[in-house]
C-alpha positions as a printed NumPy array, in Angstrom:
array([[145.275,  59.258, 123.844],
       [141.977,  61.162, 124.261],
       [139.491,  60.175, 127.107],
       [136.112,  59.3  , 126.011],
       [134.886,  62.371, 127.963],
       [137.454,  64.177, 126.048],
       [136.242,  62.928, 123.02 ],
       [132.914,  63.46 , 123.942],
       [133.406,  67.473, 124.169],
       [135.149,  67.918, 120.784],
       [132.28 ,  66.022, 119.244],
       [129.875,  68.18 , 120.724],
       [132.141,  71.2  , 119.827],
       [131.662,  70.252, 115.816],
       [128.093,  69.338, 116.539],
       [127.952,  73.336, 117.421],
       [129.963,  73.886, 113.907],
       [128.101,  71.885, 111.799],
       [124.886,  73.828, 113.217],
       [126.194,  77.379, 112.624],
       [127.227,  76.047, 109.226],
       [124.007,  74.592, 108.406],
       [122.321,  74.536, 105.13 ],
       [118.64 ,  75.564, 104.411],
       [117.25 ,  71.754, 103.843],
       [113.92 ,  70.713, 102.818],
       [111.651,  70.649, 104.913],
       [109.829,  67.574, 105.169],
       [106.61 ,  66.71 , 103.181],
       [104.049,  64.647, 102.053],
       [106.264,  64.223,  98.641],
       [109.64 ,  64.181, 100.389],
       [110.936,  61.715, 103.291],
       [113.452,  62.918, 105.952],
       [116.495,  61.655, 106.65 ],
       [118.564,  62.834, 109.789],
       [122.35 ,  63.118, 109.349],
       [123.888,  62.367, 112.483],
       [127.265,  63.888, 113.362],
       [129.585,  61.64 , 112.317],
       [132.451,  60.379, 114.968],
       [135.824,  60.879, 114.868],
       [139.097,  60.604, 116.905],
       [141.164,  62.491, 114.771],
       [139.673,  64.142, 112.056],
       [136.907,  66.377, 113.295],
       [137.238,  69.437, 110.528],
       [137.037,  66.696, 107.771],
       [133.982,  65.179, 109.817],
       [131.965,  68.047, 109.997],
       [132.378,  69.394, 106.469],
       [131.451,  65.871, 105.191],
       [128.415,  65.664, 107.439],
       [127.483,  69.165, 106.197],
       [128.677,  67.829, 102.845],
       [125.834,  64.676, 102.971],
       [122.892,  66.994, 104.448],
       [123.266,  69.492, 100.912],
       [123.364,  66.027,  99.044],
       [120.169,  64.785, 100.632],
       [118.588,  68.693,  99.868],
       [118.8  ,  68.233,  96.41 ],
       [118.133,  64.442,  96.011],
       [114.61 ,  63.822,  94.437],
       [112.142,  62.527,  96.93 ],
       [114.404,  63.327, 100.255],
       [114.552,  66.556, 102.759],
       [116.618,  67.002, 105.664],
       [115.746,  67.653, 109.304],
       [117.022,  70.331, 111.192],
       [117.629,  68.588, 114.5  ],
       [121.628,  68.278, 114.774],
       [122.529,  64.995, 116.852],
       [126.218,  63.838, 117.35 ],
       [127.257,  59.532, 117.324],
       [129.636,  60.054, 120.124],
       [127.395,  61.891, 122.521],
       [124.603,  59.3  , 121.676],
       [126.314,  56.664, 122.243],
       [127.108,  58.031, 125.284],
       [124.032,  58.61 , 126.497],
       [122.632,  55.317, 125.416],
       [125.984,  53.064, 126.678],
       [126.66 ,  52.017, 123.944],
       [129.719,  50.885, 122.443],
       [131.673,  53.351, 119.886],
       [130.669,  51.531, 117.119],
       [126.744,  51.183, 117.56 ],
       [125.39 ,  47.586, 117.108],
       [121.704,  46.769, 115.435],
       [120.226,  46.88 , 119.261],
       [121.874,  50.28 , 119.728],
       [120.98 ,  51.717, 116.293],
       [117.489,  51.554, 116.922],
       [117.351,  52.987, 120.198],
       [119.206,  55.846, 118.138],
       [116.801,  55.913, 116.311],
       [113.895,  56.23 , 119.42 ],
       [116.242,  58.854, 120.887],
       [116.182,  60.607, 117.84 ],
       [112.752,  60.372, 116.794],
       [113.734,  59.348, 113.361],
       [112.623,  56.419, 110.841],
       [115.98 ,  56.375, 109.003],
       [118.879,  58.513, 109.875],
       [122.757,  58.726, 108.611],
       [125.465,  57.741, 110.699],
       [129.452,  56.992, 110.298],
       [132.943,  57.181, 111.257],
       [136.009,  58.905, 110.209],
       [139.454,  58.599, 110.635],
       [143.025,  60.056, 109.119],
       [144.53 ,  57.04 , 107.537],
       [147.118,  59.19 , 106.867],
       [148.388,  62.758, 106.812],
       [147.224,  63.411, 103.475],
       [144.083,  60.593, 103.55 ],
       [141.049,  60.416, 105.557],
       [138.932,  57.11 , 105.369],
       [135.619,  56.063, 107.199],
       [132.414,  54.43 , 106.761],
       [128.748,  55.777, 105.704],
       [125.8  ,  53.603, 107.224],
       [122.201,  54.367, 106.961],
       [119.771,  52.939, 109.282],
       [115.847,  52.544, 108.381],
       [113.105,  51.278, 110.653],
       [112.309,  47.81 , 109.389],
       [114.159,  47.413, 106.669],
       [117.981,  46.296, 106.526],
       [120.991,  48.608, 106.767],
       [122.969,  50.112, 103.875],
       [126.749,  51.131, 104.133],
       [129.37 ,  52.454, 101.96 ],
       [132.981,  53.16 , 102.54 ],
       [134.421,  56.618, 101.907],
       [137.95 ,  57.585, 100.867],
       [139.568,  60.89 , 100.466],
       [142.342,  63.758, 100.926],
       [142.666,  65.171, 104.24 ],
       [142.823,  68.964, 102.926],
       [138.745,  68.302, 101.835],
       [137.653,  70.612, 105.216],
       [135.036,  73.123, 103.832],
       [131.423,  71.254, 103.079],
       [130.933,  73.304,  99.687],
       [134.411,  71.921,  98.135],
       [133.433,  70.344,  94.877],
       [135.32 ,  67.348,  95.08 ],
       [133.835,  66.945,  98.591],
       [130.087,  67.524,  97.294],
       [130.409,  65.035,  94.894],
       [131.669,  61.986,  97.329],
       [128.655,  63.129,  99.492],
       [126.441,  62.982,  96.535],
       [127.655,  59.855,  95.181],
       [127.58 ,  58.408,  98.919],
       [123.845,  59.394,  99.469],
       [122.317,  57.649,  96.145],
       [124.417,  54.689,  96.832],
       [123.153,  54.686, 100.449],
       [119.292,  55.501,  99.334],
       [119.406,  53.551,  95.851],
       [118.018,  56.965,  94.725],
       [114.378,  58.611,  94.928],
       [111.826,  56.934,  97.515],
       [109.471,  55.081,  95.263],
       [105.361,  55.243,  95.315],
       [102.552,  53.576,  93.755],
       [100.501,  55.253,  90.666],
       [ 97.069,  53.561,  90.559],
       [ 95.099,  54.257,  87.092],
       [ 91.833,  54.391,  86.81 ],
       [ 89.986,  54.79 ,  83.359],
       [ 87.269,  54.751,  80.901],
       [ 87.926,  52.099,  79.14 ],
       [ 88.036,  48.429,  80.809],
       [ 91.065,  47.969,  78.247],
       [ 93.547,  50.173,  77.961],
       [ 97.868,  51.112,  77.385],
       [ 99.641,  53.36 ,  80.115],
       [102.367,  55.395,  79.31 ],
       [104.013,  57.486,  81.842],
       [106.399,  59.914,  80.875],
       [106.213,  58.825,  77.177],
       [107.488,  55.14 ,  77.838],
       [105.124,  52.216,  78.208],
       [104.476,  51.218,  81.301],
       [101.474,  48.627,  80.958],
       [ 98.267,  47.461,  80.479],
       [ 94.833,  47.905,  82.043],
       [ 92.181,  45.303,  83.076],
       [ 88.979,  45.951,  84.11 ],
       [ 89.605,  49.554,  84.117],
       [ 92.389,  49.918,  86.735],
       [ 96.406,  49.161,  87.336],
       [ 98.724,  50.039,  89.836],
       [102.504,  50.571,  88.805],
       [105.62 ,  51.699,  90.851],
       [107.331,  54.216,  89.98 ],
       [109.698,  57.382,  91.529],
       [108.118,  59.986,  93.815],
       [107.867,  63.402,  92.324],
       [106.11 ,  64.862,  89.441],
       [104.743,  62.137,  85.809],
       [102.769,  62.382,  83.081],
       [100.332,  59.683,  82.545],
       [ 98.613,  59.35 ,  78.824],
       [ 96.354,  55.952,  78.409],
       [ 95.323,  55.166,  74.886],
       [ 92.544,  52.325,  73.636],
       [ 90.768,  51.184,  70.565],
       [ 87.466,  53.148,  70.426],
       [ 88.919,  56.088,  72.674],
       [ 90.212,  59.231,  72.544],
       [ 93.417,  59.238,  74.322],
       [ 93.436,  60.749,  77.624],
       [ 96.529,  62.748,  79.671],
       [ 97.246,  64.245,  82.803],
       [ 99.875,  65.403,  85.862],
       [100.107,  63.551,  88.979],
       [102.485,  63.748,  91.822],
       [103.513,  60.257,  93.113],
       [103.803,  60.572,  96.575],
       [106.608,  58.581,  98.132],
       [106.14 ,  54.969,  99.984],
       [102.224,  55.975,  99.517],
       [ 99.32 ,  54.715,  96.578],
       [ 98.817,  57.929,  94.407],
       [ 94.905,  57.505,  92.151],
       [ 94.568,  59.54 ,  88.932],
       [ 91.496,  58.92 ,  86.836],
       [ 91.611,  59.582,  83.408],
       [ 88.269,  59.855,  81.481],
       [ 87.918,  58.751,  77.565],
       [ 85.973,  60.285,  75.594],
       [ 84.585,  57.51 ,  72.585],
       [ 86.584,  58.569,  69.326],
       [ 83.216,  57.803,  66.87 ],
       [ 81.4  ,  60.621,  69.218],
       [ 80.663,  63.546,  66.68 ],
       [ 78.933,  65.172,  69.583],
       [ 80.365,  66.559,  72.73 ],
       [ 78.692,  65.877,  76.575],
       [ 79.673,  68.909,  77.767],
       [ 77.556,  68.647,  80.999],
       [ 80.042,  64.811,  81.509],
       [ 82.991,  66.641,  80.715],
       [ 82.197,  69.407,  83.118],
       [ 81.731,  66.648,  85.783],
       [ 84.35 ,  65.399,  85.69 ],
       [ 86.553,  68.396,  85.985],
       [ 84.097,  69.261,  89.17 ],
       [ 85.23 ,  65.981,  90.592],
       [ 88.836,  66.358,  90.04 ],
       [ 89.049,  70.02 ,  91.024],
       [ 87.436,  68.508,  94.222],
       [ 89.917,  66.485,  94.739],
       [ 92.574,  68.691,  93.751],
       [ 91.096,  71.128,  96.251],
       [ 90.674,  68.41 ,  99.099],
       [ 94.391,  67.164,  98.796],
       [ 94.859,  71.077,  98.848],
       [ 92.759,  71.268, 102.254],
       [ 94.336,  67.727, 103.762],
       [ 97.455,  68.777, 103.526],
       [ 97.199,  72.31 , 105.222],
       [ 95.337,  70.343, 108.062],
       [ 98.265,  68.319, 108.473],
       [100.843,  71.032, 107.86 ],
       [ 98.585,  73.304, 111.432],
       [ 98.819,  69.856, 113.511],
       [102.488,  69.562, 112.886],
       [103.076,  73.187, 113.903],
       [100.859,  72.492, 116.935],
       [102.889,  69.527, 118.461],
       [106.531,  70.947, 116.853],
       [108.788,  71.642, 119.958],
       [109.194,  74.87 , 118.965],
       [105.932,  75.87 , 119.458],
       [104.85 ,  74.093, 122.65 ],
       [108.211,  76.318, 124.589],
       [106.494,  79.103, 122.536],
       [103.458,  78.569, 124.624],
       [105.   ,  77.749, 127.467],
       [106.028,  81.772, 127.309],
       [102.224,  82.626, 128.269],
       [ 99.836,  82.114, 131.701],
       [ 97.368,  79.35 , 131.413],
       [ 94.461,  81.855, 130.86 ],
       [ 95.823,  82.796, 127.499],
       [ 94.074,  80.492, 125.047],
       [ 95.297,  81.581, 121.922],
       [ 99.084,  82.725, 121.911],
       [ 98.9  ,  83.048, 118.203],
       [ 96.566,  86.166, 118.659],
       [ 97.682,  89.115, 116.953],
       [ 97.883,  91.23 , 120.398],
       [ 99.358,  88.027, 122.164],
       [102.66 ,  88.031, 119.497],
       [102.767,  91.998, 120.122],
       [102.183,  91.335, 124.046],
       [105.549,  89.17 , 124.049],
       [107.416,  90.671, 121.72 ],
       [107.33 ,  93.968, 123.852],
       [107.748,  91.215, 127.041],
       [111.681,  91.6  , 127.726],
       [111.393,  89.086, 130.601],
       [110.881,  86.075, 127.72 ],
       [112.719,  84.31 , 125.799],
       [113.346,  86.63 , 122.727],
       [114.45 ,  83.171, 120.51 ],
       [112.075,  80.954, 121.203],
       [109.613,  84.208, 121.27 ],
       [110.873,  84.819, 117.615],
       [110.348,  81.351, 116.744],
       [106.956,  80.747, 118.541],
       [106.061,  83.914, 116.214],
       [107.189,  82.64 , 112.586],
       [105.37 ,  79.452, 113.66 ],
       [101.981,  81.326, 114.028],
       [102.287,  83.149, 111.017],
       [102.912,  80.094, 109.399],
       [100.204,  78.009, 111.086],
       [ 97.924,  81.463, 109.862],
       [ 98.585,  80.688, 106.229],
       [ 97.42 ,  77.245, 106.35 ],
       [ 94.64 ,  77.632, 108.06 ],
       [ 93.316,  80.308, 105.81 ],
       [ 94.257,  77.855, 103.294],
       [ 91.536,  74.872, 105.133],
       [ 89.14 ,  77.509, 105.458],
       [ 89.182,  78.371, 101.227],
       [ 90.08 ,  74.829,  99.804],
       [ 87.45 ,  72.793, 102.372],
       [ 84.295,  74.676, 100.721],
       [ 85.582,  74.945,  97.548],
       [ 86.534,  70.966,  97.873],
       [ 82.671,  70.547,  98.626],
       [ 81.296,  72.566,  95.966],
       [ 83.219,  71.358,  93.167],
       [ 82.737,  67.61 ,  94.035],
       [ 78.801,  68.435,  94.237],
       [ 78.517,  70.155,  91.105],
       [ 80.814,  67.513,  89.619],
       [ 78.876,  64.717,  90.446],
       [ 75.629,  66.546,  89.844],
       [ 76.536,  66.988,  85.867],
       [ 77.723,  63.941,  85.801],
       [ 74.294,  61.974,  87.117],
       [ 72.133,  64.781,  84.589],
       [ 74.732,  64.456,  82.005],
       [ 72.867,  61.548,  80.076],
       [ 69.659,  63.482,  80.539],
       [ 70.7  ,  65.364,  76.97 ],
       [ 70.86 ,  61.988,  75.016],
       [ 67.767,  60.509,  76.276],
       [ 65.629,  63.061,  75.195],
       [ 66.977,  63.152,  71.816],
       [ 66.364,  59.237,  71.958],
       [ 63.471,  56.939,  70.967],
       [ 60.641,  56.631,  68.338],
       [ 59.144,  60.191,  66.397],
       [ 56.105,  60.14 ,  63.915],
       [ 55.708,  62.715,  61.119],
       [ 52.741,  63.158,  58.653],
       [ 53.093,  64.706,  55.916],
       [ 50.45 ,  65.796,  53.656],
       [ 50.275,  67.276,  50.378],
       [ 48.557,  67.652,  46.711],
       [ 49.737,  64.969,  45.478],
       [ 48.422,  62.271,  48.397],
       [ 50.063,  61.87 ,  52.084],
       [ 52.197,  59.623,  54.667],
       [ 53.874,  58.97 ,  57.851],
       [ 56.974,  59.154,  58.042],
       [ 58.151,  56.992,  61.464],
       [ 62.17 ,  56.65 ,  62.714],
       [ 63.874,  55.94 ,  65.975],
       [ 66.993,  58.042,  66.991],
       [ 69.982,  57.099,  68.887]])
C-alpha cells in the first residue's frame, strides 16, 4: 500500500497533467462567478481523476452564469499542508477554502470499484452557505476529459451541484405607478408605486411593462449574478397625439450615461484586478525600484531584450499591460462620455415641459369685419 508521501507525489504528478491539459475557461466577471475545481484525490485511479476534473472545469465553461479559475490546486497536497484528514471535514474545508482564496470551489474523491468501474463523490463547498454533493459512477476506460460520455456525467454533475445559473435581482422602475412585467415574454408581475424587484437567472432578459393609459415600453438588461440589476423603462401616455421629443431625448441621455458609466466601472475594476493579480506583481518585481511604470512601452522592450529575467513571467507581466492598456483607454473614453450624456439627459429632461407650457393657457382674438365684430377667447392644454 502507497505511503501518504507516495500518494502525495502522484497527486501532484496529475495536478501537472491536468494543467498541461487545461481548457481555456472563462474568465471571471461581473456576470459570471468562479468556481475552482480542485484536483480530485485518488488512490487508485489517477488517469480517470484527472480527465474527470478536466471533464467538470469544461462543464463549468459553458454553464450560464459560471467561469473557471485558472489556479490548479490538488485535495491530497492540501490536505497535506493543512493536516488534515483525507477526507476534509467542514473545519478543514474552509481553511481550503482561505488557502485557496476561493468563495466556493469543487472537490471529491475517486476510486476503482472495480476493474471495469470507477466510483467517487462530487462535493462543492460555498462560503456561508451549506454544502452540495453528488455521487458519481462510471467505466474505468472513461480516461480522456473530452470523451462524450465523460462530458456529460461532468455536465450533469455540475448543474446538480450548482442547481444551475447563479441567480440576481431585476429591479423595475417605470412610468406608470401601475403597471404588468413581462420578462422574456412570460409574466412575471405587477408594479406598485412605480417599482418591483423580481429574481431571476443571471445573463441576458428582455423586460416589456404594459399599463392602461401607456404605451408599452421594452428593453435589454443583463442580470448580474447574486447582485440588484435597475432598468427604467419610460411610458409614453397612449392618448398623446404629440411627441416630447426633447423627454424622449432625455431619457436616452440618461441611459446612455449609464450604459457608458457601467462601461467605465467595469474597466476600473477590470485595471485594479490586473494591478494586484500575482502575475503582475512578479512582473514588477523584474524591475529596480526607480522604475515607476513597468508597463511603459520602452520598459516591456527594456525586458524583453533583458536575458537575465524571467522570460515567462516577463511574457506574462507583458500581456497583462497590454491588457491593463485597453481598459484604461476604455475609462478614459466611457468616463466623459458617461458625464456628458447624463448632463444633456437630464438637461432635456428638466426643459422638456418648457414646449407644453408655452403652448398652454388663455389667448384672446378680435375679429372685426363688415358685418359687426367679436372676441373670440379659449384656453389651450
Amino acid at each position: 500500500m502507497m505511503t501518504r508521501a507516495q500518494r502525495t507525489g502522484l497527486a501532484a504528478v496529475v495536478a501537472l497533467l491536468a494543467c498541461s491539459n487545461a481548457a481555456h475557461a472563462a474568465e471571471p466577471s461581473p456576470t459570471a462567478l468562479p468556481i475552482t475545481v480542485v484536483v480530485l484525490r485518488t488512490d487508485d485511479a489517477y488517469d480517470q481523476a484527472g480527465a474527470l476534473t478536466q471533464a467538470l472545469r469544461s462543464a463549468i465553461k459553458d454553464a450560464p452564469g459560471w467561469s473557471v479559475r485558472e489556479e490548479d490546486f490538488s485535495l491530497e497536497v492540501l490536505t497535506l499542508s493543512l493536516q488534515c484528514d483525507d477526507r476534509p471535514d467542514a473545519g478543514c474545508q474552509a481553511r481550503i477554502a482561505d488557502q485557496i482564496k476561493s468563495d466556493r470551489y469543487i472537490w471529491g474523491m475517486l476510486r476503482k470499484s472495480s476493474d471495469t468501474e470507477v466510483e467517487g463523490e462530487l462535493h462543492l463547498w460555498t462560503r456561508g452557505k451549506p454544502e452540495s454533493s453528488v455521487p458519481v459512477k462510471y467505466s474505468a476506460n472513461l480516461t480522456e476529459a473530452n470523451d462524450e460520455p465523460l462530458r456529460k456525467i461532468a455536465a450533469e454533475a455540475i448543474a446538480k451541484l450548482t442547481g444551475g445559473p447563479p441567480s440576481g435581482a431585476l429591479r423595475v422602475r417605470t412610468g406608470a405607478a401601475q403597471a404588468s412585467v413581462f420578462i422574456d415574454g412570460k409574466p412575471a408581475g405587477n408594479v406598485h408605486n412605480g417599482e418591483a424587484t423580481f429574481t431571476v437567472t443571471a445573463g441576458p432578459h428582455d423586460v416589456r411593462v404594459k399599463s392602461a393609459g401607456f404605451l408599452d415600453s421594452q428593453a435589454s438588461v443583463v442580470v448580474l449574478p447574486v447582485a440588484t440589476t435597475d432598468v427604467a423603462l419610460s411610458q409614453m401616455p397612449a392618448e398623446s397625439t404629440q411627441t416630447n421629443w426633447k423627454r424622449m431625448g432625455g431619457f436616452i441621455g440618461l441611459g446612455a450615461g449609464a450604459v457608458f458609466g457601467s462601461v467605465a466601472v467595469i474597466s476600473s475594476v477590470q485595471v485594479a484586478s490586473i494591478q494586484s493579480d500575482a502575475r503582475y506583481v512578479a512582473y514588477r518585481g523584474l524591475f529596480t525600484e526607480n522604475v515607476e511604470d513597468v508597463c511603459a512601452l520602452e520598459n516591456r522592450r527594456a525586458i524583453q531584450d533583458d536575458f537575465t529575467a524571467d522570460a515567462k513571467t516577463a511574457r506574462k507581466g507583458i500581456e497583462l499591460c497590454e491588457k491593463a492598456d485597453t481598459f484604461m483607454a476604455l475609462q478614459y473614453v466611457f468616463y466623459p462620455l458617461a458625464v456628458a450624456s447624463a448632463g444633456v439627459g437630464a438637461y432635456l429632461l428638466v426643459t422638456s415641459d418648457g414646449q407644453r407650457a408655452e403652448r398652454a393657457g388663455w389667448s384672446v382674438q378680435p375679429s372685426v369685419g363688415l358685418g359687426g365684430g367679436g372676441v373670440d377667447v379659449t384656453y389651450r392644454w
